[in-house]
N, C-alpha and C positions, 0 to 999 in steps of 0.2 A: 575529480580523482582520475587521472590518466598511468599507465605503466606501458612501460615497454613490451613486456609479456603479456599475454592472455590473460584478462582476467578468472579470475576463479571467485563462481555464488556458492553459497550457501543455501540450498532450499529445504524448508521446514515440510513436516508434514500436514500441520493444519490438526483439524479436529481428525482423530484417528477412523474415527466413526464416519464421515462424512469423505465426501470425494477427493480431499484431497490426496492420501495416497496414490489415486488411481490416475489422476491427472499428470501426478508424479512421475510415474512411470511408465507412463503414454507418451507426456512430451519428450522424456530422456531419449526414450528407444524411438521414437518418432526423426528426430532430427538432432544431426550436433548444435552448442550453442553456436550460434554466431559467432563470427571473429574470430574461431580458436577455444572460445571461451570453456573452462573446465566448471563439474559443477561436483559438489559433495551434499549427500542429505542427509538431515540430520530427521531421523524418521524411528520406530519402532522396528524389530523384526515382525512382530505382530500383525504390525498394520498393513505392510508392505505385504507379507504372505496372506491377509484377509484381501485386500484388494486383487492382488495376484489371481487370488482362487475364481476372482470373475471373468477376469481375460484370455486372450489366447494361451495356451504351451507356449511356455519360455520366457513369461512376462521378468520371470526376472533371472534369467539365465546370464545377464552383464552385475549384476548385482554382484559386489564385491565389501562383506560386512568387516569394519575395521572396529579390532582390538579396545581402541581409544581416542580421547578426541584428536582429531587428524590437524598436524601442520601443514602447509603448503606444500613441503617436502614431500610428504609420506601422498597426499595426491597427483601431484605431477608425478612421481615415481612407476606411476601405475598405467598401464594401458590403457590408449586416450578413448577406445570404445566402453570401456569399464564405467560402474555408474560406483560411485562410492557410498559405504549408506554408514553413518555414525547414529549405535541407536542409545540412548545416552540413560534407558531404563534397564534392557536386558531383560523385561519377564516376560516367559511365552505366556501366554493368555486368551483366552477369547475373544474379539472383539462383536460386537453388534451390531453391525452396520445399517445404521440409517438411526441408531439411537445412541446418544451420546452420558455417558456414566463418568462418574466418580475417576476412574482408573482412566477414561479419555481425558477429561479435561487436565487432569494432571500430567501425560503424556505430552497434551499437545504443550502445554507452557516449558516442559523439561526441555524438550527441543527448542522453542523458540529460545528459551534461555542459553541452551549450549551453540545454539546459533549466533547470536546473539554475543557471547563472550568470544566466538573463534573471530569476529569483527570487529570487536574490540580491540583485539590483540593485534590485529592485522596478518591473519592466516589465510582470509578473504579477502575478496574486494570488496563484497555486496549481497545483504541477504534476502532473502526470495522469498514470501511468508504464502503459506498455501493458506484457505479461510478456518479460521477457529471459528466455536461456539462460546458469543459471547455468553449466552445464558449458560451453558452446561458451565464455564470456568468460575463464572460470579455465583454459581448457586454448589459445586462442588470442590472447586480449589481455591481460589482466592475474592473473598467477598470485593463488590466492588468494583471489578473490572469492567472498563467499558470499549474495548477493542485492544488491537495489535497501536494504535499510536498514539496513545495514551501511556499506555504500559513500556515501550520502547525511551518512550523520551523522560520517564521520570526516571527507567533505569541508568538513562545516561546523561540524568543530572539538571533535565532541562527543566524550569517553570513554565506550566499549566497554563498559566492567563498572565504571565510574561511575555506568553506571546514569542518565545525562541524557537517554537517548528509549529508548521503548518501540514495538515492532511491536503494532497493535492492532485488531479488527476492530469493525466496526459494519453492524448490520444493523435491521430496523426491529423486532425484540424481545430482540434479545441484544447484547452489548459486552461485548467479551474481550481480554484485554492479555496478553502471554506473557513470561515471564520471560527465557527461552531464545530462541533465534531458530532460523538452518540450524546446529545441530552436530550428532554423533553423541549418543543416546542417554544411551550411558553416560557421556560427558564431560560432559552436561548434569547428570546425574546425582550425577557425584562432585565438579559444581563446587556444588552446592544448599548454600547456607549461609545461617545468620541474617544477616547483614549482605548479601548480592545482593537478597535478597524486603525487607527493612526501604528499600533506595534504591528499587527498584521500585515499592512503596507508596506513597513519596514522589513518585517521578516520575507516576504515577498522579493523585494527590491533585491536583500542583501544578497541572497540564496539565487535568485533566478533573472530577475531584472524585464526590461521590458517596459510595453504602455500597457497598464491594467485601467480595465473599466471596474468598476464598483457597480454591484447591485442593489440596487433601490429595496426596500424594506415594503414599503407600501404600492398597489398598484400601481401602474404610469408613475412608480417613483412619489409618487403621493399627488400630481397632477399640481404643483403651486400651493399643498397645502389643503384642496379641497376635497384628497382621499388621505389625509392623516399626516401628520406634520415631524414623523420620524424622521424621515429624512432631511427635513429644513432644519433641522434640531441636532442632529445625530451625524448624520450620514455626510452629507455634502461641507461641514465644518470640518468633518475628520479627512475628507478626502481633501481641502483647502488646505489645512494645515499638512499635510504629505507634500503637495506640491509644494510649497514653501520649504521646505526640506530639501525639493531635488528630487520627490519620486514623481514620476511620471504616472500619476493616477487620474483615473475622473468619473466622474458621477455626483450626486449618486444618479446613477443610468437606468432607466427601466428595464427591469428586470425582464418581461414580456418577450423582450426584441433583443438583447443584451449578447445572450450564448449566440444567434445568430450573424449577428454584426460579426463577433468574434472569428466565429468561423468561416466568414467571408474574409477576417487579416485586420480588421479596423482595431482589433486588442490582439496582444498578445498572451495576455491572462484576464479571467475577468476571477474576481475575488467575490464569493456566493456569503451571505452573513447568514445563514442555517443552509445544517445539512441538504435536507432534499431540494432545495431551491437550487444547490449545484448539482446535484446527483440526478435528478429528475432529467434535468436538460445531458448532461453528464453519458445517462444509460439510456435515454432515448437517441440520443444521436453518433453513441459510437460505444453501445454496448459487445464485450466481447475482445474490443480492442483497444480500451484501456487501460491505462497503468497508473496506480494507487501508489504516489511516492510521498516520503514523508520528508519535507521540507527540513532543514535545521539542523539532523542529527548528526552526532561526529560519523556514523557509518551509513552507505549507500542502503537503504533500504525500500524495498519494491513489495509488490503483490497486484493478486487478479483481482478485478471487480466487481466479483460474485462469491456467495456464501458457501455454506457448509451441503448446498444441497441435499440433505439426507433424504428426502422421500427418492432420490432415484441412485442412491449409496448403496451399492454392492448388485447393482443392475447392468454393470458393464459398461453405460450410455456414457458417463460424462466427456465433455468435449474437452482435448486438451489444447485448443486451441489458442484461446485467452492466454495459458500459461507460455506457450510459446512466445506471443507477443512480448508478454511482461518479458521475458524473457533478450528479444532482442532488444529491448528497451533499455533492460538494465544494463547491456551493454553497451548500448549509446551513452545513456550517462557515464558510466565507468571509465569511457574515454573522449567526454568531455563534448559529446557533440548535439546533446539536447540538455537543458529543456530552447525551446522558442524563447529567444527574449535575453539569454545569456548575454552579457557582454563579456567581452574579448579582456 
């Protein structure tokens, strides 16, 4: 996605209860976007004056609340120091911070939903999702939810274990794609087959391109066979049949050594087949300053890669630092100059 003008995000407020209003309004007033770039949020009044209430005077004195969902027009229109805030409930309220209710979790998805459709419509470039609570949403607004990329790609039509978007992280010497997303374990486990990692590959390739390592399932990749034969079965068939294709894949690579190789340049992705097997390496070696992008979707969508923090929600502390990141990030992509691995 490249434009001639600034792009313009969308950033959500997350769980209303939890840090991300505040992060919100740290990184805005902290620094302009990058590039130019304009930003509009799609947040509560609520939430923004409960967060407010912990920071310095005048946390939100650029705060400029609009009428209705906002066109491109109606925010370029506006003074470029201005923060735009679309809040798509309107009920003043209490909120709780650091505990997340019935009236948050439905907050936070109204936003991501109006977010959501101003990028669909093309009023954005790119939306910016601060962290929800996956449990408050699945236990009080919509049973079942299992994150922001899950939820994004069925609303825009994608299939699940078709494998048409991947969750993927970017940081500035690693990029990692996960096979799996929020399941159990073991169900990630017993669903591991040649054909899920052969679409992934693909969806990898199409989207981002590149030499992707594949990680071994078993330790040392299963060692020949002698620590478990997932991978002589599974892994290293489905990574054959990719090359035969045209993608530049290989493995299956032990996992052990894999993220590091990577971030020495030897991969430009490696492709993780359950969550914390990417994540792990992911948030140990460049937590803070990665970016959580969701592969596939018809709209640029970004976020930080930490939670709803609540035990230190409404304590003033949260770091907006992450979100700045994500932040220049999504401007890079927006204008077409990452991920690693693009081709021309």
């Amino acid at each position: 996605m490249t434009s001639a003008r600034p792009p313009l995000l969308a950033i959500t407020q997350g769980d209303p209860a939890g840090i991300g209003p505040e992060i919100v309004l740290k990184a805005l007033a902290a620094a302009p976007a990058e590039g130019g770039a304009r930003c509009v949020v799609l947040a509560e009044r609520a939430a923004l004056e409960a967060a407010a209430a912990t920071l310095p005077r005048g946390a939100l004195d650029q705060v400029v609340y609009l009428a209705s969902a906002p066109t491109r027009g109606d925010v370029e229109a506006l003074p470029a120091q201005t923060i735009p805030v679309f809040d798509p409930i309107g009920e003043r309220r209490r909120i709780e911070l650091g505990r997340s209710g019935p009236a948050d979790a439905r907050g936070a998805l109204a936003c991501l939903d109006a977010a959501l459709d101003l990028a669909l419509a093309g009023e954005v470039d790119a939306l910016v999702t601060a962290p929800v609570s996956k449990a408050s949403i699945a236990r009080h607004a919509l049973p079942g939810f299992v994150g922001h990329t899950d939820y994004l790609a069925e609303r825009c039509g994608l299939e699940r274990y078709g494998r048409d978007y991947l969750m993927a992280f970017l940081a500035p010497d690693l990029q990692v794609a996960l096979l799996t997303v929020h399941e159990p374990l073991r169900r990630a486990l017993e669903r591991l087959a040649i054909e899920p990692i052969l679409d992934a590959l693909a969806c990898l390739d199409r989207h981002a391109g590149g030499r992707i390592g594949v990680a071994g399932v078993d330790p040392h990749a299963g060692e020949g066979g002698l620590l478990g034969d997932d991978d002589l079965r599974i892994v290293t068939p489905a990574v054959a049949a990719a090359r035969a294709a045209g993608i530049d894949a290989y493995g299956a690579e032990s996992a052990d050594s894999l993220f590091a190789r990577a971030r020495r340049g030897e991969f430009d992705w490696v492709l993780a087949l359950y969550h914390d097997q990417g994540l792990i390496a992911v948030k140990t070696a460049c937590f803070g300053v990665a970016t959580n992008w969701t592969l596939g979707l018809p709209v640029l969508r970004t976020s930080v890669d930490h939670g709803t923090a609540f035990p230190i929600a409404g304590h003033g502390v949260a770091d907006s630092g992450p979100l700045l990141a994500v932040l220049a990030t999504t401007v890079a992509l927006a204008d077409g100059r990452l991920p690693r691995g693009r081709r021309a």
